[in-house]
C-alpha positions, 0 to 999 in steps of 0.5 A: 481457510477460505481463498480470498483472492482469484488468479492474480491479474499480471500488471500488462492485464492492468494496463492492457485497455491503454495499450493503444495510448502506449503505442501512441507514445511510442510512435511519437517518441521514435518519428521525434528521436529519428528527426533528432538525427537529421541536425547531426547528420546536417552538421555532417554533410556540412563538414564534408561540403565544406571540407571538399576540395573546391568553392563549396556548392550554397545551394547544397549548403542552403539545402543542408541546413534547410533539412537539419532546422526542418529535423529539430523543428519536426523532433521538438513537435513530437516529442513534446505531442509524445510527452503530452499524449504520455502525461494524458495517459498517465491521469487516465491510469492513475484516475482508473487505478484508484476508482477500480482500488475503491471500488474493489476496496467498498466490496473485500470482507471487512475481515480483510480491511480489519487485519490492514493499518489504515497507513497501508491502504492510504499508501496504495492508493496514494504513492503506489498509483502515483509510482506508475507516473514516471513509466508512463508519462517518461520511461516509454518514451526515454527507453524508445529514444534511449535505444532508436537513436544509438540504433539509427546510428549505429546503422548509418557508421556502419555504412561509413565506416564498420571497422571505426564502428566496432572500435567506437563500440568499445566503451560501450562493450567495457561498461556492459561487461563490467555489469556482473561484477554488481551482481556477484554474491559478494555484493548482493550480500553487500547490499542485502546487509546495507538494507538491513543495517538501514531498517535497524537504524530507522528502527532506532531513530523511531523507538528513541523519537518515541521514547524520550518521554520515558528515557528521561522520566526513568533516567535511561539515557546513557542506554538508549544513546548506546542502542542507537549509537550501536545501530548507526556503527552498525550502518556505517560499517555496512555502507563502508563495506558496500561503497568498497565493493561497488565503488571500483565497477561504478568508477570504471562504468562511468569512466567507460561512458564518460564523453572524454573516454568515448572521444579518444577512443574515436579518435585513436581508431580514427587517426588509425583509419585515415592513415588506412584511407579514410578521408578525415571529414569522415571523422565526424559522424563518428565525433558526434554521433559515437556519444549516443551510443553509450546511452543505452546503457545509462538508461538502463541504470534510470529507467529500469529502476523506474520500470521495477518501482513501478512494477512492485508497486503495480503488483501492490494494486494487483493483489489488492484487485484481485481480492474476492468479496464474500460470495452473495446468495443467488436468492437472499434467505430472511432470518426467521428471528434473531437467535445466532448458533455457531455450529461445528465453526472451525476458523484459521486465518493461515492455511495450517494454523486454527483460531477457532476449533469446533466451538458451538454456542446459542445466543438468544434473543433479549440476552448478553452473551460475555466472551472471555479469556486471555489474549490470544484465545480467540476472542476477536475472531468469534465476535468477528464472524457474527458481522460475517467479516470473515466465513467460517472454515467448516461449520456455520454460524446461523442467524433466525436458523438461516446460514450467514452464506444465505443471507444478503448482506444488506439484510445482514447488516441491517440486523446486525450492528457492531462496535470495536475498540479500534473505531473509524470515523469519517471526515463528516459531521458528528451528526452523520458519523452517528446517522451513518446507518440511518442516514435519514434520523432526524436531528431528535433521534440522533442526539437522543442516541449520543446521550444515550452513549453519554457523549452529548455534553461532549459534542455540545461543547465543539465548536459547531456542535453536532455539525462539527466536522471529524478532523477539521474542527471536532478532535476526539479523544479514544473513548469519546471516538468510541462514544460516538461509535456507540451512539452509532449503534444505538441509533441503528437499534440492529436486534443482534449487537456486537461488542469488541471491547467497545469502552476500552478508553472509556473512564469507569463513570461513562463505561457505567453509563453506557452499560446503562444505556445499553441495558435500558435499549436492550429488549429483544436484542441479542448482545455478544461482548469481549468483556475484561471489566467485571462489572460488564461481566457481571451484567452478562446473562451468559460467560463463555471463557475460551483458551486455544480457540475452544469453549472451556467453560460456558454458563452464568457468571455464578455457575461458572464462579461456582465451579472455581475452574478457569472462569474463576481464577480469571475472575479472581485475577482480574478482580484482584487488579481492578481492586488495586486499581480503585485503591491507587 
């Protein structure tokens, strides 16, 4: 099939343009981090002034204490310039994350939009940009002081006291190497069964939310209480399992971490090293400084797990940037006529997987073409290439004897319309969901075209009619949805239409008066429609029955009924049940 995507851009090609505004961040942060020290170090020097032996020295004092207020004033400045310039930085990502997500989601083949639930693009553009949030308005900054400060003062201990150093590392030393055990396969399966047991739970909760309605009407209570009964024991016993397996390393990490552990473990090697010499005042940098060190590690376990959420969600967005538009012709090619060919088209959506496999069809000008056949055979997929939603494999489909590929795509869509079972409408009036082709009809033409789709009388009854807004005062149901679609395509008047089960919601009454109104407007236009109902079936000029991506059957209906092959039984079927049906 054809590529879809270039080489996917890495997420620091993402954030590369704003490389200068990170290393802002991160200037601030470390000049704030480093004059958070200096308090401390006051608070030393201040213990060994007046610790000394002898009338402790005011003007040192007064110096001393100068210096550290100095330090706390100069670490409250730029870490809170560092937060702000991290916080300026961060709408700038978001804001260009989501234009360049619009921009690039306004030109991907509407095939790629088509196959993606509307929830999942919603997503994208809404959690994951704003999932980047917390790496780059915190995490730099957080991470940078996280491991300056331990660093600085780490150095300074050492030139203090290393032996004292190394045992004031011991906490640190016990956390990190407790780590693997985490990471054993044991507690990955652990952890892997827990998530699984969580979806199955989710699953239920939602399947048994969902179908109250019908456990109750069919009096299949005790079951559905089972499965969902099955499925929290389920989660209970895998949470119970990962709890026990994890619950001694976490315990003991933070039990390495915690202040009270750090502090005896300074003050047991402290005791052994003034009784080795060291002047006691030279406990404190020790006291105060030895807890800091173990902040790495616990920011390992927070901003790490920022940095991998944001992440996954950054390469979310690098996958849907890095789709390709449908290729535009260097020098567009008008159709001559409104005749479509499908030639040789050969079509999969995966590599090793065919949809369509050689299918050849004429559509003519002024004729309704019918597609049929049983789920799965194709359908959707033809009446999808005409659009050009996606380009054939091998083949061509052709309009006025020109390839699609030659055919810019504003000339293309003004030829082409479509309507689907599935209808989007915007937030905006009815009046402009029914304009949006032709932004500049008149009010006349536009209600002339919602009655030709039998959905005037409906818009009438809305609170402002046609200047009813879709979502905020205009609530349609599937099929009034799909009137209003139909409306669309009329006003459009395109000489080629396209049809995927365009009255699937519509009641027998109004899918009548469409296909009337359809036949009335028809003219020169070529028509191609997925078709179930007989009676549109019946109006076609044409029935093509496909089965496995092929053409089996081409011709009239009664040609077709006539050699009581495929098309017939399908026929017999499906009358059958239309007829049972009408007699309910």
């Amino acid at each position: 099939m054809p590529t879809t995507t270039t080489a996917q851009p890495g997420v620091r090609r993402l954030l590369r343009p704003y490389a200068g505004g990170f290393a802002a961040v991160v200037i601030l942060q470390v000049i704030g981090a480093v004059a958070g020290l200096v308090p401390l170090l006051a608070v030393v020097e201040l213990g060994r002034t007046l610790l000394a032996p002898g009338p402790a020295d005011h003007g040192h004092v007064r110096d001393v204490v100068i210096a550290g207020a100095a330090g706390l004033f100069v670490r409250l400045l730029f870490t809170a310039a560092s937060s702000g310039v991290g916080h300026l930085l961060d709408g700038h990502v978001q804001l260009s994350l989501r234009r360049q997500l619009a921009a690039s989601l306004g030109r991907v083949p509407i095939g790629w939009l088509s196959r993606r639930r509307g929830g999942e693009l919603a997503k994208l553009v809404g959690e994951d940009v704003s999932a980047v949030h917390p790496v780059i308005a915190h995490t730099p900054g957080e991470l940078v002081s996280a491991f300056v400060v331990p660093l600085v003062s780490l150095v300074y201990l050492v030139t203090v006291d290393w032996r004292l150093t190394l045992i004031t590392l011991i906490p640190v030393l016990l956390a990190v190497a407790l780590v693997p055990l985490m990471m054993t396969p044991v507690r990955l399966r652990e952890q892997k069964e827990f998530d699984a047991a969580m979806g199955r739970i989710s699953a239920s909760v939602v399947e048994f939310v969902q179908g109250i309605a019908v456990v109750k009407a069919f009096g299949g209570a005790d079951r559905a209480h089972r499965e969902f009964r099955t499925a929290v024991d389920d989660f209970t016993r895998s949470f119970y399992a990962m709890v026990r397996g994890l619950s001694g390393v976490a315990a003991g990490m933070q039990v390495a971490l915690s202040p009270p552990f750090v502090l005896l473990a300074v003050l047991i090697g402290g005791a052994y090293r003034v009784s080795g010499g060291l002047a006691p005042a030279d406990l404190l940098p020790f006291l105060l400084l030895g807890l800091g060190l173990t902040a790495p590690v616990a920011a390992l376990g927070h901003g790490f797990d920022d940095l991998q959420a944001a992440r996954r969600a950054l390469g979310r967005i690098r996958d849907v940037l890095a789709v390709q538009a449908l290729p535009e012709p260097a020098q567009p090619v008008a159709p001559r006529g409104n005749r479509v060919e499908l030639r040789e088209v050969r079509f999969g959506y995966e590599a090793d997987r065919e949809v369509l496999r050689g299918v050849d069809l004429v559509l003519e000008p002024g004729t309704v073409t019918a597609v049929v056949g049983p789920s799965g055979s194709g359908k959707s997929t033809l009446v999808q290439l005409l659009p050009r939603f996606f380009d054939p494999d091998h083949g061509a489909v052709l309009l006025g004897g020109v390839d699609l590929r030659e055919v810019g795509s504003r000339e293309l869509y003004r030829r082409v319309s479509f309507v689907f079972q599935d209808v989007r409408l915007l937030r905006a009036s009815v009046a402009d969901n029914i304009a949006l082709a032709v932004p500049h009809a008149d009010h006349d033409d536009v209600v002339r075209a919602a009655r030709l789709a039998n959905i005037h009388d409906r818009i009438l009854e809305l609170p402002r009619g046609y200047d009813s807004v879709i979502g905020e005062d205009a609530r349609l149901s599937g099929g009034e949805a799909q009137r209003i679609s139909i409306a669309r395509a009329l006003l459009a008047d395109a000489p080629v239409l396209v049809l995927d089960e365009a009255t699937a919601f519509a009641d027998p009454r109004t899918e009548a008066t469409v296909r009337e109104a359809l036949a009335l407007t028809r003219g020169e236009r070529t028509t191609l429609v997925i078709a179930h109902r007989m009676e549109t079936i019946a109006d076609a000029d044409t029935v093509v029955m496909l089965r496995d991506g092929q053409i089996v059957e081409h011709g009239t209906p009664a040609e077709l009924l006539a050699l009581k092959g495929e098309f017939a039984a399908f026929w017999q079927l499906h009358a059958g049940v239309t007829e049972g049906e009408e007699t309910r």
